[in-house]
C-alpha positions as CSV (number, residue, x, y, z in Angstrom):
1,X,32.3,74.4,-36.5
2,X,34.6,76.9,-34.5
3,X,35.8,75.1,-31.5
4,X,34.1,77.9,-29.0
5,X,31.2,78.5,-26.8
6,X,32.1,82.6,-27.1
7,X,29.9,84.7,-28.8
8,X,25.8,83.4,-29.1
9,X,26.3,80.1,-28.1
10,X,27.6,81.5,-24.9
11,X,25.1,84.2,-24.2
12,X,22.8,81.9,-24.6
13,X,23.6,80.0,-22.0
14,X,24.1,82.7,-19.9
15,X,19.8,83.6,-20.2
16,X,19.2,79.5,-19.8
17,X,21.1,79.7,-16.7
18,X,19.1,83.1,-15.7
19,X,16.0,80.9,-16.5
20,X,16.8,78.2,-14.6
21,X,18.1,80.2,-11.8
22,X,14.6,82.0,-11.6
23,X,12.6,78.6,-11.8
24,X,14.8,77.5,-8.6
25,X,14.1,80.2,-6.2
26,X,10.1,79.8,-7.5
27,X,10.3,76.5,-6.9
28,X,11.8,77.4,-3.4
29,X,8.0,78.3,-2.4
30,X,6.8,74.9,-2.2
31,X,9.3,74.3,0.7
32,X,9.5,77.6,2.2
33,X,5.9,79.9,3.5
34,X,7.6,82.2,4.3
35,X,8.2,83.5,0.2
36,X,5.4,86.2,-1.1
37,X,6.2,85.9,-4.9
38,X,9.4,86.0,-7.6
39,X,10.1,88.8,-9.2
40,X,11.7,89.2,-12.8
41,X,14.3,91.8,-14.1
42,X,12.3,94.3,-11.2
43,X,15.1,95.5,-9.0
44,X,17.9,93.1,-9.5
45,X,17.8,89.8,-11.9
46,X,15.4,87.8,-9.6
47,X,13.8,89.2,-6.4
48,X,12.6,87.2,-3.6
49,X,9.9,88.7,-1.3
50,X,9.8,87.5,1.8
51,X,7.3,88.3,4.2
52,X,10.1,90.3,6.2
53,X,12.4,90.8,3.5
54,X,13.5,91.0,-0.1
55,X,16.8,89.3,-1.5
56,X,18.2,90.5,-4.0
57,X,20.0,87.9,-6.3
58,X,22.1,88.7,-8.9
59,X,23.1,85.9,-11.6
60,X,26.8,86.2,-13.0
61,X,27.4,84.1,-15.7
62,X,30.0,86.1,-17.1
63,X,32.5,83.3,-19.6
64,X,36.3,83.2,-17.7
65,X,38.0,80.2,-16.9
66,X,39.5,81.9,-13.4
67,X,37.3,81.9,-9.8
68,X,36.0,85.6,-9.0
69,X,38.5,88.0,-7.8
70,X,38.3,90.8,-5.0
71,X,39.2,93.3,-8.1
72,X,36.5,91.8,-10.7
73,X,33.7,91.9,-8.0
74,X,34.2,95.1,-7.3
75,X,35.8,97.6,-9.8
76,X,33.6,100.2,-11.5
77,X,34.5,101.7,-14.3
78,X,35.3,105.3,-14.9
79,X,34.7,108.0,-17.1
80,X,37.5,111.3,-17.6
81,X,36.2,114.7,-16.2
82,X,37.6,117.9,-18.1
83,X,40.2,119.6,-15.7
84,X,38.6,122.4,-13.5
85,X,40.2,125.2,-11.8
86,X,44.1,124.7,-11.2
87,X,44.0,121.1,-12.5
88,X,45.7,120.4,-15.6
89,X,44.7,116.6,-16.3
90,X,41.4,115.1,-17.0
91,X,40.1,113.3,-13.3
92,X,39.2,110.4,-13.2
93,X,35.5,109.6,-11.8
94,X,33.7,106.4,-10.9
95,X,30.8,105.5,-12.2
96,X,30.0,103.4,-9.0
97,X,28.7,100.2,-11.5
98,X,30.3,97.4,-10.2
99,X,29.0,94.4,-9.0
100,X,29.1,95.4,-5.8
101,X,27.5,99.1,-6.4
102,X,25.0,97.4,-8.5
103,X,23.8,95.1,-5.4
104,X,24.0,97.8,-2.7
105,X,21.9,99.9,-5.3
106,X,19.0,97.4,-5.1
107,X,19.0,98.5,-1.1
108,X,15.7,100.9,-2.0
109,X,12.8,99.5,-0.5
110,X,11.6,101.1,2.8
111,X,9.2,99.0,3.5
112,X,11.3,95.9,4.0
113,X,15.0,95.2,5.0
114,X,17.0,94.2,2.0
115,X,19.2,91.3,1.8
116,X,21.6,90.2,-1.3
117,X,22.9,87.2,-3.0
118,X,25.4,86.6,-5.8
119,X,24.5,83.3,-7.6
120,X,27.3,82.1,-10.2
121,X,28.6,79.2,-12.0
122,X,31.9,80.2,-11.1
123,X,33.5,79.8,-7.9
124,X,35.2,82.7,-5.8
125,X,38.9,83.1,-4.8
126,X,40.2,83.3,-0.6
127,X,39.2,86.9,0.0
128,X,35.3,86.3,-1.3
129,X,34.9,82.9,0.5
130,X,33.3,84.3,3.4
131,X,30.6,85.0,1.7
132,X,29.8,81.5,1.2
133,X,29.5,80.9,4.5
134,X,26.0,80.8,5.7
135,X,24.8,83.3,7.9
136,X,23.9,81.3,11.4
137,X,27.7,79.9,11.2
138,X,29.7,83.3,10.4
139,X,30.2,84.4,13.9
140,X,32.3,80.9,14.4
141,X,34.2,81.8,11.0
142,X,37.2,84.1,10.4
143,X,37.7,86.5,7.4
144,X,34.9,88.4,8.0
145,X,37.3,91.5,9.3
146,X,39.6,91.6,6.2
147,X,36.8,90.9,3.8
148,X,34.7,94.1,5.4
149,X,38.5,96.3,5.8
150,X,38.8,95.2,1.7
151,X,35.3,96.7,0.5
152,X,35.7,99.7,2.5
153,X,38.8,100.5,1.1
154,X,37.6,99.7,-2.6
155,X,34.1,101.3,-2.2
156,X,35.1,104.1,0.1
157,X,31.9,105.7,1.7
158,X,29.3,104.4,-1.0
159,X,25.9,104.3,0.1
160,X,22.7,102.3,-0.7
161,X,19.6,104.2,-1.8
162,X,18.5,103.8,2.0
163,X,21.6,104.6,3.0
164,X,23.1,101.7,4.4
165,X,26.6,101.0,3.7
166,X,29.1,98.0,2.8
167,X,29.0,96.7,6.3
168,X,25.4,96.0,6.1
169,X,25.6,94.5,2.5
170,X,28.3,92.5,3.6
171,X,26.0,91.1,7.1
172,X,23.2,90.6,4.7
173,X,24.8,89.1,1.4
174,X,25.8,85.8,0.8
175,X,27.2,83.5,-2.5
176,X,26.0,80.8,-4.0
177,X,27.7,78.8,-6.7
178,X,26.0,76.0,-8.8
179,X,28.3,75.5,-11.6
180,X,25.9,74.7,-14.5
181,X,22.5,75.3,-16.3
182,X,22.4,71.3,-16.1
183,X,22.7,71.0,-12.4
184,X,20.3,73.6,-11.8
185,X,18.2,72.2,-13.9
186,X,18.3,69.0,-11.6
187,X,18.0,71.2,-8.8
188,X,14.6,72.3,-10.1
189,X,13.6,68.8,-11.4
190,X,14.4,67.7,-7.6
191,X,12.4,69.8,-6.0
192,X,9.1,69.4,-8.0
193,X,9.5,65.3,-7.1
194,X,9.8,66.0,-3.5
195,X,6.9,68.6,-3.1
196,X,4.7,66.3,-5.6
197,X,5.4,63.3,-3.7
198,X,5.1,64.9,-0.1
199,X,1.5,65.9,-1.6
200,X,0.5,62.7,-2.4
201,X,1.6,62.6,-6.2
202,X,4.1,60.2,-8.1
203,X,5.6,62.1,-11.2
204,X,7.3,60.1,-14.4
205,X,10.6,61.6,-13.5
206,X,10.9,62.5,-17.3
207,X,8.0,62.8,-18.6
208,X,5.7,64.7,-16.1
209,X,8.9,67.1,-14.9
210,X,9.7,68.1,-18.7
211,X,5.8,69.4,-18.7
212,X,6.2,71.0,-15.1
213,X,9.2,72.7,-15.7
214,X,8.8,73.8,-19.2
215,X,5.4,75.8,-18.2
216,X,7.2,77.2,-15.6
217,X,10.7,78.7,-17.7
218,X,8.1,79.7,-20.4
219,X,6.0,81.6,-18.0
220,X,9.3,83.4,-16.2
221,X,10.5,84.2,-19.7
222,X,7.3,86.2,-20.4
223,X,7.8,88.0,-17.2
224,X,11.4,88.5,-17.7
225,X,10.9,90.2,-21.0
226,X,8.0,92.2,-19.9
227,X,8.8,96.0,-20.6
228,X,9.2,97.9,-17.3
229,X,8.2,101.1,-18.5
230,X,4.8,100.0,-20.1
231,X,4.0,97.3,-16.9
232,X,4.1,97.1,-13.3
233,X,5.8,94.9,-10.9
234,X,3.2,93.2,-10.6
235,X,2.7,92.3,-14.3
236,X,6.5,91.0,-14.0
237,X,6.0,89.0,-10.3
238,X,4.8,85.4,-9.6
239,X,2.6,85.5,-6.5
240,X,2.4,82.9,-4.2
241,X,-1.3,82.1,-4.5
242,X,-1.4,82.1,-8.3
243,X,1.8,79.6,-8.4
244,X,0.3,77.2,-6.0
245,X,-3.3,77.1,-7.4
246,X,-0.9,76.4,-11.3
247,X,1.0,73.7,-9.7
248,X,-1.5,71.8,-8.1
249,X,-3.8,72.1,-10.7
250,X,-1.2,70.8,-13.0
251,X,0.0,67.6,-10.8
252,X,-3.8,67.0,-10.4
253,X,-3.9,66.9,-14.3
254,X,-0.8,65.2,-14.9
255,X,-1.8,62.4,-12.8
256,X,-5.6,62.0,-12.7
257,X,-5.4,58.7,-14.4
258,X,-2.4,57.6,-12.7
259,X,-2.9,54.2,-9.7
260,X,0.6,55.2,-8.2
261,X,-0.2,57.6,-5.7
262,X,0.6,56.5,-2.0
263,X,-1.0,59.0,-0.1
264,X,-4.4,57.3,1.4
265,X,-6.6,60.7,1.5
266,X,-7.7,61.8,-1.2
267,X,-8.3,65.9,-1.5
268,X,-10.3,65.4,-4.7
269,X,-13.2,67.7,-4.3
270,X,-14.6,64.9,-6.8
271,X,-14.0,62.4,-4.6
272,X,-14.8,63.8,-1.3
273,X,-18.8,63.7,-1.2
274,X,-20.6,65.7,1.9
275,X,-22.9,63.9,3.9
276,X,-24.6,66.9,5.4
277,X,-24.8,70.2,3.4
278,X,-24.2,73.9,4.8
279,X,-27.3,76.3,5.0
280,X,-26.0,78.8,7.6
281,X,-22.5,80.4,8.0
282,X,-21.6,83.2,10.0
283,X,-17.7,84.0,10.9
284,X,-18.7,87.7,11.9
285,X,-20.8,87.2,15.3
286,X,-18.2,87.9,17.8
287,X,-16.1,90.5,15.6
288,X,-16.8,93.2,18.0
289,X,-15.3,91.3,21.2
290,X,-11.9,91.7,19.2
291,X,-10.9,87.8,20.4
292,X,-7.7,86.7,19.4
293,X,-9.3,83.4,18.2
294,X,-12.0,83.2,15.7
295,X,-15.1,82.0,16.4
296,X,-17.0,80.4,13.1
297,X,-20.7,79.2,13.5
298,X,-22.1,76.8,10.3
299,X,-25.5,75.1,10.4
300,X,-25.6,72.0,8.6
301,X,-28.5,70.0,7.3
302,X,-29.8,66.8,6.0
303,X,-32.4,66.8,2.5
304,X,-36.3,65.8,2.3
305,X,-36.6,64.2,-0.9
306,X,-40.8,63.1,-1.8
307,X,-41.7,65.1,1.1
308,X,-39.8,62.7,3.7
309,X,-36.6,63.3,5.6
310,X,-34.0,61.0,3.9
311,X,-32.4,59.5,7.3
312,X,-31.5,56.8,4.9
313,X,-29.6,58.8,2.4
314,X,-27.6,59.9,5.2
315,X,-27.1,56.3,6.6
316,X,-26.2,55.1,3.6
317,X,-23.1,58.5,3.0
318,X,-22.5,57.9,6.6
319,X,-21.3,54.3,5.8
320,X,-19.2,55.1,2.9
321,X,-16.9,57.1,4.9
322,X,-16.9,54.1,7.7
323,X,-13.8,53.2,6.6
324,X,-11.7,55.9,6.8
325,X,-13.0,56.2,10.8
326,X,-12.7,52.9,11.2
327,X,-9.4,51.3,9.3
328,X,-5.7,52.6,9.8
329,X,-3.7,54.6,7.0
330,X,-1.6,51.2,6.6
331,X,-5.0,48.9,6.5
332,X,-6.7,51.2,3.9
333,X,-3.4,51.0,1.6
334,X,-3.1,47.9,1.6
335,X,-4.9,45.8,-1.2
336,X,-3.1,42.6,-1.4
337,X,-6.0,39.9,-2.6
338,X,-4.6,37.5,0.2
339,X,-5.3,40.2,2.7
340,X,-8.8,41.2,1.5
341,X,-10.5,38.9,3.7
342,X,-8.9,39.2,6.9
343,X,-9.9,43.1,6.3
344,X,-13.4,43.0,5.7
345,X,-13.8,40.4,9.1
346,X,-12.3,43.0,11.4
347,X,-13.4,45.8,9.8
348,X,-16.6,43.8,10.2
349,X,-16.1,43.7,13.8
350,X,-15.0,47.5,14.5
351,X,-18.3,48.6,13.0
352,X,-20.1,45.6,15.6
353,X,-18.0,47.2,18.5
354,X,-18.9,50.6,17.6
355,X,-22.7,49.9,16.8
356,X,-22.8,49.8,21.3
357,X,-22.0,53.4,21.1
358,X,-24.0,54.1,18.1
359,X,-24.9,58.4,18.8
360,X,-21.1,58.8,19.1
361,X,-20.1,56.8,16.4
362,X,-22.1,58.5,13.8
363,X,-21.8,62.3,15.4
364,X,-18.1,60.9,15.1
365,X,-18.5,60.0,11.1
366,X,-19.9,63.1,10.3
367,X,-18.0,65.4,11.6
368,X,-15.1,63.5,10.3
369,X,-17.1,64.1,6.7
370,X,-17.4,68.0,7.5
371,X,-13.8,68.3,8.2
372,X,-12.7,65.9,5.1
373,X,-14.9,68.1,2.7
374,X,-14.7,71.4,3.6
375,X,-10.5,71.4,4.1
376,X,-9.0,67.9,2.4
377,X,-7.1,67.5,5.4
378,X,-5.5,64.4,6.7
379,X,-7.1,62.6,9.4
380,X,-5.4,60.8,12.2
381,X,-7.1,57.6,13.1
382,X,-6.3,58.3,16.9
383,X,-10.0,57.4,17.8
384,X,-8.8,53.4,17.6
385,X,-6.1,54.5,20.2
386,X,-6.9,57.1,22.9
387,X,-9.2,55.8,25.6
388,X,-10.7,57.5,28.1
389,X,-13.5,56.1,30.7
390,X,-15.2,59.4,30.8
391,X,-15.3,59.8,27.0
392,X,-13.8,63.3,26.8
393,X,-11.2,62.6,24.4
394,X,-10.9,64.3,21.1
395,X,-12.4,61.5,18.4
396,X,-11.9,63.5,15.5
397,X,-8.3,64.8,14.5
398,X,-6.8,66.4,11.4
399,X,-4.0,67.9,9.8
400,X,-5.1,71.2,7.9
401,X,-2.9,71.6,5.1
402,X,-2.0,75.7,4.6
403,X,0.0,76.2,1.9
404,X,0.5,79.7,3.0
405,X,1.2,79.3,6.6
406,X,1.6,77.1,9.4
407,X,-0.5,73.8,8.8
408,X,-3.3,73.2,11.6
409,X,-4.2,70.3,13.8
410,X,-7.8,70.3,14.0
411,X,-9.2,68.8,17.4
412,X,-12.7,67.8,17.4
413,X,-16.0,66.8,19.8
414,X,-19.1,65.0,18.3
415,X,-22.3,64.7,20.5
416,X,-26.1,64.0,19.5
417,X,-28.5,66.0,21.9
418,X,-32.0,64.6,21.7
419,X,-33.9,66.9,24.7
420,X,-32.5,69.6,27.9
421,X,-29.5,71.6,24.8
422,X,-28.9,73.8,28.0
423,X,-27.9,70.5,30.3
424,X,-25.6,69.1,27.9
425,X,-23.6,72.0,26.3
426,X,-22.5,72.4,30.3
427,X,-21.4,69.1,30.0
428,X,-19.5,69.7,26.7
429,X,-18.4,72.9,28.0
430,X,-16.9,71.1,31.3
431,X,-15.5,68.1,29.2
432,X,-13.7,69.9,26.9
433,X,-12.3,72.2,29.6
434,X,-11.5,69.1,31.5
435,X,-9.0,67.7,28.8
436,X,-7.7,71.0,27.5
437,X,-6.4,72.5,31.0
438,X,-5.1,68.6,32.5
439,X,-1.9,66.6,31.7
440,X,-3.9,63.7,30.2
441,X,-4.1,66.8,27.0
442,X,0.0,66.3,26.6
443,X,-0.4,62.5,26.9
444,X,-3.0,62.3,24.3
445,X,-1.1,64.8,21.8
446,X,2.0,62.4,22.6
447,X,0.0,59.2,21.4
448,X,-1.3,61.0,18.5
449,X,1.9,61.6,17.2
450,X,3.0,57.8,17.9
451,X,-0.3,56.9,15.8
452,X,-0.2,58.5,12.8
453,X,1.5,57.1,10.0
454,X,3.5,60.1,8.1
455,X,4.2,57.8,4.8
456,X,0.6,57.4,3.9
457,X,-0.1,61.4,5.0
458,X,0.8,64.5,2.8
459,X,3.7,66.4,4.4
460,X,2.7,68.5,7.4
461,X,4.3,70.5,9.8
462,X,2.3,69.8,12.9
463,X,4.9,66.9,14.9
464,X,6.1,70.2,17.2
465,X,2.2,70.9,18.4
466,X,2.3,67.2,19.7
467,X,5.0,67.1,21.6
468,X,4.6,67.1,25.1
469,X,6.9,69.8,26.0
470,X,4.7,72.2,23.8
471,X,2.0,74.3,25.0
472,X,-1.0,75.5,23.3
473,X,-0.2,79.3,24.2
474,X,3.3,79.1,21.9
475,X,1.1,78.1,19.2
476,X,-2.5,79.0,19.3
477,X,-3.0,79.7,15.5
478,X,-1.6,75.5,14.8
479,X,-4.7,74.7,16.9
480,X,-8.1,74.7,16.0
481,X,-11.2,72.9,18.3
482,X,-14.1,71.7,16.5
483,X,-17.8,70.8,17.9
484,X,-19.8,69.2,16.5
485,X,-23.8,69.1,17.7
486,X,-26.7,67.3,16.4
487,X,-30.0,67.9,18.0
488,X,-34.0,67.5,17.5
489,X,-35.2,70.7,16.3
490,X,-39.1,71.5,17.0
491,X,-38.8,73.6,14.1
492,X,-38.6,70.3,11.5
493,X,-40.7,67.5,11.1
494,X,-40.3,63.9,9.4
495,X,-42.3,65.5,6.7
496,X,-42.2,68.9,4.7
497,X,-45.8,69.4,4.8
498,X,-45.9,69.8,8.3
499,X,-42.8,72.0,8.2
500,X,-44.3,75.9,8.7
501,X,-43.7,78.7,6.1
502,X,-40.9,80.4,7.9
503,X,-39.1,77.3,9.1
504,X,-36.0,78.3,7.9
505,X,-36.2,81.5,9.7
506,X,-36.7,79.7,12.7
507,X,-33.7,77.3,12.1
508,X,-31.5,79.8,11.6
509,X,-32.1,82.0,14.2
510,X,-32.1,78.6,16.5
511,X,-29.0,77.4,15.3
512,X,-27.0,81.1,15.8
513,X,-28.6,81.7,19.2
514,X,-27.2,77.7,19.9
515,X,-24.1,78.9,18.9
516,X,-23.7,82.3,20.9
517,X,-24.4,79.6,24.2
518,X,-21.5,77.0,23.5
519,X,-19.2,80.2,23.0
520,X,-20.3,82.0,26.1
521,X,-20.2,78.7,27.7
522,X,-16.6,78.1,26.7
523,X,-15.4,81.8,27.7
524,X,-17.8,81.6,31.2
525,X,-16.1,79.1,32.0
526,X,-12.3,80.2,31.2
527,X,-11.5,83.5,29.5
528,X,-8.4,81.7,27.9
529,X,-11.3,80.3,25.7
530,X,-11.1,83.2,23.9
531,X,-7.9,82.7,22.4
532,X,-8.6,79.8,20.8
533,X,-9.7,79.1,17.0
534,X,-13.1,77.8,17.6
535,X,-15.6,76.0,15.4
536,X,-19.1,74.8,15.8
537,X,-21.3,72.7,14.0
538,X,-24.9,72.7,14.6
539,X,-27.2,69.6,12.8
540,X,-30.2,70.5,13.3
541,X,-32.5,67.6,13.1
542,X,-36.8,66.3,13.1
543,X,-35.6,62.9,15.0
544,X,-32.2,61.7,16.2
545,X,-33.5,58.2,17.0
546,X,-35.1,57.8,13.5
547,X,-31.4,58.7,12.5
548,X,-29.7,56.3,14.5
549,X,-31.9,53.1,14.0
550,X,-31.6,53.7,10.1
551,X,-27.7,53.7,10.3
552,X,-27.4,51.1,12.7
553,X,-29.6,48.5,10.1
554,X,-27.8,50.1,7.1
555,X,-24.6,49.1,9.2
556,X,-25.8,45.7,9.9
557,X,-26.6,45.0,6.3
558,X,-23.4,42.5,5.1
């Protein structure tokens, strides 16, 4: 063979580090919300939108031994004019195409400010180097002076499409050198491991990567080589949504038969089995008040199976999710035989302790299950920690996963109302207004975070809403405060046949009426309430003792 890499086998690995390059800033996503979608071959090589803002990176890959010169970056080349007027000689006229021009061209989008990036293999000589120096550091560097006086005198008065000039390219571009397909390549490899594994998966680092990675440079090739003139941009983006619901999807493939996954909470729709199902929903009822917080009402409800109420179906669902109230992260992970007895005696004992305060303990357990199933969070076992004499602390906490925005930390109540609704939603109303507005709130946030044990959870980004030196008003879309309320309805009975014609009616209307008073409650008694992200779940049910004395000899049973 010819000792060189020039001609095709050159070019070629010019597009494989174009590929690559695109598969890195997609990948990007998994780490960064704030990323719309990639586009291919739109504007410039590979556009990132940004919610605020579109970059616009270019990929040189251009074969020379040398770094990138001043000159190379931005001379045009030039076409001859026939001599006019008095002029004897042919001019000489830009044709405003080089690297530079070609960047400040992709400066057309009105709706969002641009920004640029140069990404390269090769590295850049003295007078580019400031480019390389990231943005939030630049006003401590020097160069940035000579650089700008440099391009001004090169580019002259050249303007982007939205007329911005070389001083705002220059404030808004940076360069980025990785040196070879290979190590991009690792690049990309690195970040699928690290969003996998902060999700809960373990990836063959070969194997399961190879199939990850090649569906992903197959699909940006498609896109890359889809004709602008017959498609849109649309037909030649990657959104957000559609990547995330691919990549998941894929890792849950990849791995479904798998025993090496750490994370302790499963999000397996599969897995996750409701106790209680949904009847009712309504997110609408307050629209018209234009709240900043929403305000979501769902009725939930337990089956009649052979005409009876199943109180022990539920018993029985209630005390398969036991031990995810009950145990610790660590405690549920670990499955050592030598350990296996020591576990069941004290988890034996929690569910004894708990079966004194047997309403709360299963209003706890199922609105631990509503949470689990309707939104795979995390839960945070802070229950088994925070105490408080006058039971007003939150029992039920969650991380929300959002892979679109801000994660939430979901703060619950649980209560089991058997007779007088009216008398104890004011003491809901004042308990939860209690806690929210005292400084036992920043103490119990603070011992939350001490509690929960981040190597057995997915990766969240909720440790900032615990801190104690956070308030709720910075951050009143992180938060979200959840009620749960079970109560006897006269509008059920232990059997169907006594149930009336148009009980579902009736239930309905009972359990949206129930709703509009804990929300009016809340904002009587503070109009900050109104703010806030605000859940409620209504059980409506025949008989809460007949509940309650099935669990607690379902519980009993060894």
């Amino acid at each position: 063979m010819e000792q060189s890499d020039s001609g095709g086998v050159g070019a070629k690995k010019g597009f494989l580090y174009q590929d690559y390059a695109a598969a890195y800033f997609l990948l990007k996503m998994l780490r960064d919300k704030s990323i719309i979608s990639i586009r291919c071959e739109v504007t410039d090589d590979i556009d990132v939108v940004y919610q605020d803002y579109i970059e616009y990176v270019q990929v040189k890959t251009t074969d020379a031994e040398r770094k990138w010169t001043l000159k190379e970056f931005t001379e045009p080349s030039y076409n001859y004019a026939e001599p006019t007027g008095r002029q004897r000689k042919k001019q000489k006229v830009s044709n405003n195409d080089s690297i530079l021009h070609k960047s400040m061209n992709c400066d057309n989008d009105t709706s969002k400010r641009s920004k640029f990036r140069i990404l390269s293999p090769r590295d850049v000589l003295k007078p580019l180097i400031f480019l390389k120096t990231l943005f939030h550091a630049r006003p401590e560097k020097t160069g940035r002076s000579e650089l700008l006086f440099q391009l001004k005198k090169k580019i002259s008065d050249y303007k982007s499409p939205n007329g911005n000039d070389v001083e705002y390219w220059l404030d808004n571009a940076t360069w980025e050198v990785i040196p070879t397909p290979e190590q991009l390549e690792l690049e990309c490899r690195k970040m699928i491991l690290q969003s996998a594994y902060s999700k809960g998966y373990m990836l063959n680092i070969d194997r399961d990567c190879d199939v990850i990675l090649n569906s992903i440079l197959n699909t940006l090739t498609k896109k890359s080589a889809t004709s602008r003139i017959i498609y849109s941009a649309k037909d030649k983006s990657y959104l957000r949504h559609d990547f995330f619901d691919w990549f998941y999807k894929e890792l849950d493939s990849i791995t479904k038969d798998s025993s090496n996954n750490v994370k302790i909470y499963t999000k397996s729709a599969s897995e996750l089995q409701a106790v209680l199902r949904e009847f009712t929903s309504r997110t609408d009822i307050y629209a018209d008040k234009s709240f900043v917080g929403d305000k979501n009402c769902s009725g939930l409800e337990g089956k009649y199976e052979m005409r009876r109420y199943r109180y022990d179906h539920i018993a029985k669902s209630i005390k398969k999710w036991l031990p995810e109230v009950l145990l610790t992260p660590s405690e549920l992970a670990d499955i050592r035989p030598e350990n296996f007895e020591t576990k069941i005696k004290e988890y034996a004992k929690r569910i004894d302790k708990n079966i004194g305060a047997l309403p709360k303990m299963v209003a706890h357990v199922l609105l631990h299950s509503v949470i689990r199933t309707t939104t795979g969070s995390q839960p945070i076992p802070a229950y088994l920690y925070v105490d408080d004499d006058r039971e007003t602390c939150f029992e039920n906490v969650h991380i929300v996963i959002r892979d679109h925005s801000e994660d939430q930390l979901w703060m619950g109540f649980s209560y089991f109302v058997k007779d007088d609704f009216e008398g104890c939603l004011t003491e809901i109303v004042d308990n939860f207004f209690d806690l929210l507005s005292s400084d036992a709130f920043a103490d119990k946030k603070a011992k939350i975070l001490d509690v929960k044990e981040d190597r057995f959870l997915v990766s969240h980004d909720i440790d900032k809403l615990l801190l104690s030196t956070t308030s709720i008003d910075e951050c009143l879309d992180s938060f979200r405060f959840v009620f749960f309320i079970g109560y006897e309805s006269e509008h059920l009975s232990c059997k169907s046949a006594d149930l009336a014609d148009d009980y579902q009616d009736k239930i309905i209307d009972e359990v949206y009426k129930r709703f509009g008073g804990v929300i009016d409650g809340l904002i009587d008694k503070d109009e900050f309430m109104q703010d806030l992200h605000i859940d409620v779940y209504l059980y409506p049910i025949p008989c809460v003792d007949n509940l309650l004395t099935t669990a607690q000899k379902e519980f009993e049973v060894s």
